[in-house]
N, C-alpha and C positions, 0 to 999 in steps of 0.2 A: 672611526671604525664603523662598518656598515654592523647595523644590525640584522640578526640571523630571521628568517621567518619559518625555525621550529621554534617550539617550546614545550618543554617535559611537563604534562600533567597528569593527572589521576585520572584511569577509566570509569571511576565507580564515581566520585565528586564533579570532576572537573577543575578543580582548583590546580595553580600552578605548584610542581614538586617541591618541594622542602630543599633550603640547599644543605650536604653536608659539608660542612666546615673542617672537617680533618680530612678528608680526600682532597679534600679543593687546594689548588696550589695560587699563583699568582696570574699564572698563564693558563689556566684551567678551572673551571668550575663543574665540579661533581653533585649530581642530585640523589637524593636517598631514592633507595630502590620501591619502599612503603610511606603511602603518605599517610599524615596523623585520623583519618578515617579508617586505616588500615587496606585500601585499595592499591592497586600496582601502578608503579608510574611508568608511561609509554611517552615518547615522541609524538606530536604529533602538528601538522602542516597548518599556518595560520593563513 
């Protein structure tokens, strides 16, 4: 499987998003919308 080159992190940290675990399926993985600095998580281009 190619890896993607986005990646969800924080505008305020920079840290990569938190994943949440009850959205996430098998075929899917969901990142929380707040990371634990309380910053908004964005896409963003690597």
């Amino acid at each position: 499987m190619k890896e993607s080159n986005v990646k969800i992190v924080c505008e305020d940290c920079g840290k990569e998003a938190p994943i949440d675990h009850k959205k996430s399926t098998e075929n899917w993985i969901a990142y929380k919308d707040k990371c634990e600095c309380g910053g908004k998580t964005v896409p963003k281009m690597i």
